[in-house]
C-alpha positions in Angstrom: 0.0 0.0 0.0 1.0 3.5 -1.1 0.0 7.1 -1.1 1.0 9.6 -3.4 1.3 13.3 -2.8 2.6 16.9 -4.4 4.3 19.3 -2.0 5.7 22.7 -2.2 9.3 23.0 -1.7 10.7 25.8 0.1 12.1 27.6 -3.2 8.0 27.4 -4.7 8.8 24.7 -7.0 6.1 21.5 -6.6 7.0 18.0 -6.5 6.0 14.3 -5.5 6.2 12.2 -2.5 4.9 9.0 -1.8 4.8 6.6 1.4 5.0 3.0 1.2 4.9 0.1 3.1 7.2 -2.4 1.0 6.7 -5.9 3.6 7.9 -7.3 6.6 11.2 -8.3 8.1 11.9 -11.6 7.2 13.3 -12.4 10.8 11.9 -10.3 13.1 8.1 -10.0 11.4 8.4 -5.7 11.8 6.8 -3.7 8.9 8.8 -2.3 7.0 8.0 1.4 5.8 9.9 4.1 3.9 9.0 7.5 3.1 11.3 9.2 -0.3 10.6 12.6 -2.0 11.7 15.2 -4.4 10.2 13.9 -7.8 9.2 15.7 -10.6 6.2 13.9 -11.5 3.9 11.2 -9.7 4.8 8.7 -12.7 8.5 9.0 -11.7 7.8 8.5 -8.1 5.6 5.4 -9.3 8.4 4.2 -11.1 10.8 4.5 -8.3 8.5 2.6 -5.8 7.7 -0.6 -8.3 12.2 -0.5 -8.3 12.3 -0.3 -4.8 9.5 -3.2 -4.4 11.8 -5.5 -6.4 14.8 -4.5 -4.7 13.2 -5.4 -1.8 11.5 -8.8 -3.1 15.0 -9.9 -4.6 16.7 -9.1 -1.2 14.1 -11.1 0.8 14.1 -14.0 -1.3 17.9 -14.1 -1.1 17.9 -13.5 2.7 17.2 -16.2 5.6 17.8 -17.7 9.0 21.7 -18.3 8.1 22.6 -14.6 7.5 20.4 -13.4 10.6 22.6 -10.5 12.7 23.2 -10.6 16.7 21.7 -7.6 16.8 18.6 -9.0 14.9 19.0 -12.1 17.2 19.0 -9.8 20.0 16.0 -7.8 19.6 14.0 -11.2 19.3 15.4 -12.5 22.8 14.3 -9.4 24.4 11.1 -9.4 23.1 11.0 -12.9 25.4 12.8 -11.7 28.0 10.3 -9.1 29.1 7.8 -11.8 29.4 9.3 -13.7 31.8 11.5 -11.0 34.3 11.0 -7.4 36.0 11.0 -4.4 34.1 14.3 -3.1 35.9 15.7 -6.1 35.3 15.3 -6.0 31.2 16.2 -2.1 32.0 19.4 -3.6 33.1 19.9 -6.0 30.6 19.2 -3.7 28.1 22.0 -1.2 29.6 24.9 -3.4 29.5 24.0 -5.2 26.2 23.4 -2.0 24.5 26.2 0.2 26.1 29.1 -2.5 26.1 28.2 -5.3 23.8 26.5 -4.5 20.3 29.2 -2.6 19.6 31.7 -5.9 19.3 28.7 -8.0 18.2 25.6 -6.1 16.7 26.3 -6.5 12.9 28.1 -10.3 12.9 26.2 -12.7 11.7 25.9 -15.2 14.2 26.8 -18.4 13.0 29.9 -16.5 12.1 30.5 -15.6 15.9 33.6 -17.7 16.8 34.9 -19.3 20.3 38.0 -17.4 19.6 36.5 -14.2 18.9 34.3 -14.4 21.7 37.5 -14.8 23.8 39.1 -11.8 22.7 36.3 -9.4 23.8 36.3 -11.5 27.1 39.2 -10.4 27.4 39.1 -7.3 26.6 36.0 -6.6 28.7 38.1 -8.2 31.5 41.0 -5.5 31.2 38.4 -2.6 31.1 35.1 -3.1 33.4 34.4 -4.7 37.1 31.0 -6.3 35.2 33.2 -8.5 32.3 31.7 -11.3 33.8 27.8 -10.0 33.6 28.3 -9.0 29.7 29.8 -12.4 29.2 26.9 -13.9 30.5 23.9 -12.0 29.0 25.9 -12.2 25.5 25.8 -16.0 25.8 22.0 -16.0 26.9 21.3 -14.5 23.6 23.4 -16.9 21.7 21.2 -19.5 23.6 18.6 -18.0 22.5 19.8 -18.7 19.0 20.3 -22.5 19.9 16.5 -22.9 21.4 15.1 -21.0 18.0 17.6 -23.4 15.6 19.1 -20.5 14.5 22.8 -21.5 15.4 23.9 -25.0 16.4 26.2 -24.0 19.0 26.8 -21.4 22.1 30.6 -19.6 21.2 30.4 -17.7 24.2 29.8 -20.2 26.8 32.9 -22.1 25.5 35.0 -19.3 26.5 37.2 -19.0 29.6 36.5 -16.5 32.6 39.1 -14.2 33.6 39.9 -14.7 37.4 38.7 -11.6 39.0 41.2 -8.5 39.6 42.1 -8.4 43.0 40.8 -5.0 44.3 41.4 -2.9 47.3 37.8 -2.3 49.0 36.7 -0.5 52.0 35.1 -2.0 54.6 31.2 -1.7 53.8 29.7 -1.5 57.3 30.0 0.7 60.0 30.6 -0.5 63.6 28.5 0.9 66.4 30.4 3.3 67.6 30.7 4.5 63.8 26.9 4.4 63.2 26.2 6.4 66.8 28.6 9.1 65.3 26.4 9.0 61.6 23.3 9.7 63.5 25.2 12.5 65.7 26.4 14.2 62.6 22.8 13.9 61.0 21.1 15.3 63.3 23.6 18.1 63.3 23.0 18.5 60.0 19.0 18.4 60.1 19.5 21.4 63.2 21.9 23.2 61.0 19.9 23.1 57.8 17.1 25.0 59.6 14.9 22.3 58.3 11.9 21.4 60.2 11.2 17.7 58.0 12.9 14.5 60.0 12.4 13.0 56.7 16.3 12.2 56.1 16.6 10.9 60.2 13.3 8.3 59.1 14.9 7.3 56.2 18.4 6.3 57.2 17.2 5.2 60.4 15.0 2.5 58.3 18.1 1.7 56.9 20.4 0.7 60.0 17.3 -0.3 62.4 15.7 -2.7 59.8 18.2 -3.9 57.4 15.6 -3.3 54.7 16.9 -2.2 51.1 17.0 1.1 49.8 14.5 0.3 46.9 12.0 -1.0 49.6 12.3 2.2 52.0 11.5 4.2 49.0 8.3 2.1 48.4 7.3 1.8 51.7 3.6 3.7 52.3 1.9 3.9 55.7 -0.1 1.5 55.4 3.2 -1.0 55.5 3.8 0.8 59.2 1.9 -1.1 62.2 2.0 1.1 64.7 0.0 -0.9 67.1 2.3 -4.4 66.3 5.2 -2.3 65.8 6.0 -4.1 62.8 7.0 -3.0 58.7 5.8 -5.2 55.8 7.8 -5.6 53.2 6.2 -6.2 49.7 7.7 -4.0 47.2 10.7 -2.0 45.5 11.0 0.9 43.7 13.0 1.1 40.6 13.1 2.3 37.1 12.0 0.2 34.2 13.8 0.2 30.8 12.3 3.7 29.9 13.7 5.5 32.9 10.3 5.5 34.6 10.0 5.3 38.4 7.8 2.0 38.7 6.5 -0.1 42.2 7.3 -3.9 41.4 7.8 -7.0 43.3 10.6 -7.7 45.7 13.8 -9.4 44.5 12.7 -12.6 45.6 10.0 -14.0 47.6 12.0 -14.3 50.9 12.2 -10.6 50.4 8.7 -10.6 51.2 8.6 -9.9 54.8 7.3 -8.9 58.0 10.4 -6.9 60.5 9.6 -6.0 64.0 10.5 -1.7 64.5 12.1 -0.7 68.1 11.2 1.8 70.2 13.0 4.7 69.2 12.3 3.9 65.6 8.3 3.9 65.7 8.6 7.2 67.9 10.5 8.9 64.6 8.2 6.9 62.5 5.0 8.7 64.5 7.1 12.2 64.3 7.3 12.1 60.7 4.0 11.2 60.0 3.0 14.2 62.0 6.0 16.4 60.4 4.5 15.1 56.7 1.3 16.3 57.1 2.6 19.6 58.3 4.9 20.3 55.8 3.7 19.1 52.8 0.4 20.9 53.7 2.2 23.8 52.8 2.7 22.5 49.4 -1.0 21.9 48.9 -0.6 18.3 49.4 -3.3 16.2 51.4 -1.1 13.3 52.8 -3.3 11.9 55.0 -4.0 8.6 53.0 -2.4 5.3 53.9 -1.6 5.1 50.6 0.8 8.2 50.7 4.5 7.5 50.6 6.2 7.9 53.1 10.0 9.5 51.2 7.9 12.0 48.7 9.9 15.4 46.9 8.6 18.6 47.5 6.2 17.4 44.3 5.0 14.7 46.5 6.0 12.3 43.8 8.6 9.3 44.1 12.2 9.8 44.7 14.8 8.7 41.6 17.0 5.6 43.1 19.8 7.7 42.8 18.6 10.9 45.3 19.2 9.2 48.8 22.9 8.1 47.4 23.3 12.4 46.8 21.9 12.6 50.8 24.4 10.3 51.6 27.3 11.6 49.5 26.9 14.8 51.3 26.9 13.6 55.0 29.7 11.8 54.2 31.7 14.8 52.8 30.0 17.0 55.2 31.6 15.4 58.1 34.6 13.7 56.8 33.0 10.0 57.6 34.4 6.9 56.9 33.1 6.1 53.9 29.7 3.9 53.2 27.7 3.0 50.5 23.6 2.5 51.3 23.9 -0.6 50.8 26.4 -0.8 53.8 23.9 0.3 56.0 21.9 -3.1 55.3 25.2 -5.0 56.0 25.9 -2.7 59.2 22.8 -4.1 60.5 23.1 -7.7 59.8 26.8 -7.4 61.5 25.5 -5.8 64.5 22.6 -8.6 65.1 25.3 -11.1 65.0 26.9 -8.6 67.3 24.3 -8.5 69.5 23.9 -13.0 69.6 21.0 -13.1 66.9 21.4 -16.7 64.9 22.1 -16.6 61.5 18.7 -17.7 60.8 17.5 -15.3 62.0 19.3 -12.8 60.6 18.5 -14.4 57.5 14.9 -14.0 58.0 14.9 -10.2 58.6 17.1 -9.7 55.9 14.8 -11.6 53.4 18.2 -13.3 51.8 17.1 -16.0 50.0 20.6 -18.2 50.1 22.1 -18.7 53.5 25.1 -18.4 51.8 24.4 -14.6 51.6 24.2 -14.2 55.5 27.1 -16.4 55.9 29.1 -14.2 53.7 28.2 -11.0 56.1 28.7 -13.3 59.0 32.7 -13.4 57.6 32.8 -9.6 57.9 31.6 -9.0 61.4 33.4 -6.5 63.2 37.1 -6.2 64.3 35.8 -6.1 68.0 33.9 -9.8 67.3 36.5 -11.3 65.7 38.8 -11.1 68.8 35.7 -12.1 71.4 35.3 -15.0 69.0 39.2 -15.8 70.0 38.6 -15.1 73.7 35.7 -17.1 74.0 37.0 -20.0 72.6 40.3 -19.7 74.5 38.2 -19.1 77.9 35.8 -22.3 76.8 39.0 -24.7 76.6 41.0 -23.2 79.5 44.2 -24.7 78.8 
């Protein structure tokens, strides 16, 4: 199908357009349309449309399965994968694939993709980014793909061989108590300081240390996930961005993430102050956030926070005050060291953490604090007294 139509052009002159839709992609079933101008008569832009038809028939006829692209490949795999994962996880996906890996891999074909090839930009991915491993991986899960549509007969990528990891120096990610007491201090400082009136900040981070919970699921949290009367926090949901950048509220990581965790004392009472504060300040605003359905961390908009804003609260704390340095992350694995600290099992730790793998606990249990690791010594030595 085709439409035909005179324009003006800008010096007055007339001339012929014409839109057409010329068929479908042989591989990935999308229209294809094209749009061409600047011809003298409509019987000469006729004339190029039946050429371009053929040209288009011949190239189709000639064109199948064995010369499909990875890129082609790829954009067939992600139609799948959105079916059967989150949205930030295809947003993800999409990043590293598109950022770090079409550009090796996009226009091979890929039953031309060699195990030595494949190798190289291992290798190379090894010598340049901390994620080699993750772009090794997804490339190979669309080469799978390939396998499971009969496109390839074998998996290049998953023949190759994995660079041992580069040794790193790291910081330790998890404060001790006397370290988190001086956070709060230096918080609150900067709460008084700031002239502000909102104990918005103090709720959040205190979340953070007091619960173990994860920063997507404090930004979720509404106050109808607060029991005031149980003194509990329901966990349920994270918020994160899908593949368009748009703040979405999904399910948790896993379903062990979906949890009940018991508040202290001190935490409900800031809870209770900041639903208070809330209402006051953002009534200001013109907001009504009375609902249990509001949000608990809103902007001045009352909408959802980006991912990335309580890293910037954070980041400037830290700087602020010259602290040791912590991502928000660390926070989660300051609390789970200090309930081992404080003689919780690991089970239990496990449980309010929502880890699904022990194995994840266990590896937090390794990085206690200094202080623990030399009771751990005494106790034993005191136990055997010998």
């Amino acid at each position: 199908m085709a439409t035909f139509k005179q324009y003006e052009k800008k010096n007055g002159s007339k001339a012929w357009q014409f839109q057409a839709y010329l068929g479908s992609d042989p591989i990935t079933g999308k229209p294809i349309k094209t749009t061409r101008r600047n011809f003298k008569t409509k019987k000469e832009a006729q004339l190029a449309l039946s050429r371009l038809q053929v040209d288009f028939n011949n190239q189709n006829n000639q064109l199948n399965t064995q010369s499909i692209t990875f890129k082609q490949l790829y954009d067939l795999w992600l139609e799948q994968y959105r079916l059967k994962v989150k949205p930030s996880t295809v947003a993800t996906a999409r990043r590293f694939i598109e950022d770090y890996c079409l550009q090796y891999f996009g226009n091979l074909q890929v039953r031309k993709i060699s195990v030595p090839y494949c190798q190289k930009i291992v290798n190379k991915w090894h010598s340049e980014y901390k994620q080699y491993h993750y772009f090794r991986k997804v490339v190979g899960q669309v080469l799978q793909f390939g396998i499971q549509m009969e496109l390839i007969e074998s998996n290049p990528m998953r023949k190759t061989l994995l660079p041992r990891r580069k040794e790193v120096e790291t910081f330790p990610n998890f404060y001790t108590k006397q370290q988190l007491e001086s956070f709060f201090a230096c918080l609150n400082e900067h709460i008084e300081a700031s002239g502000r009136t909102s104990t918005k900040l103090l709720t959040f981070f205190r979340l953070l240390a007091f619960t173990g919970m994860r920063k997507s699921e404090a930004l979720s949290l509404q106050w109808k996930d607060i029991d005031f009367i149980k003194k509990r926090v329901t966990i349920g949901k994270t918020l994160a961005l899908d593949e368009n950048k748009t703040i979405i509220i999904q399910e948790p990581k896993t379903k062990n993430s979906q949890r009940i965790i018991t508040l202290d004392k001190i935490t409900l009472k800031i809870l209770k102050e900041w639903r208070i504060n809330q209402k006051k300040w953002y009534l200001n605003f013109g907001y009504n956030t009375s609902s249990p359905n509001q949000f608990l961390f809103t902007n001045k908009f009352n909408e959802l926070y980006y991912p990335q804003a309580p890293n910037d609260w954070l980041y400037h704390i830290l700087e602020k005050y010259d602290l040791p340095k912590i991502t928000l992350h660390g926070f989660r694995h300051t609390h789970a060291s200090l309930l081992f600290e404080s003689g919780a099992s690991i089970k239990e730790v496990q449980e309010r953490l929502g880890h699904k793998d022990v194995k994840t606990t266990m590896n937090i249990y390794a990085h206690v604090t200094p202080e623990k690791i030399e009771e751990t010594g005494e106790r034993f030595a005191n136990y055997v007294n010998f």
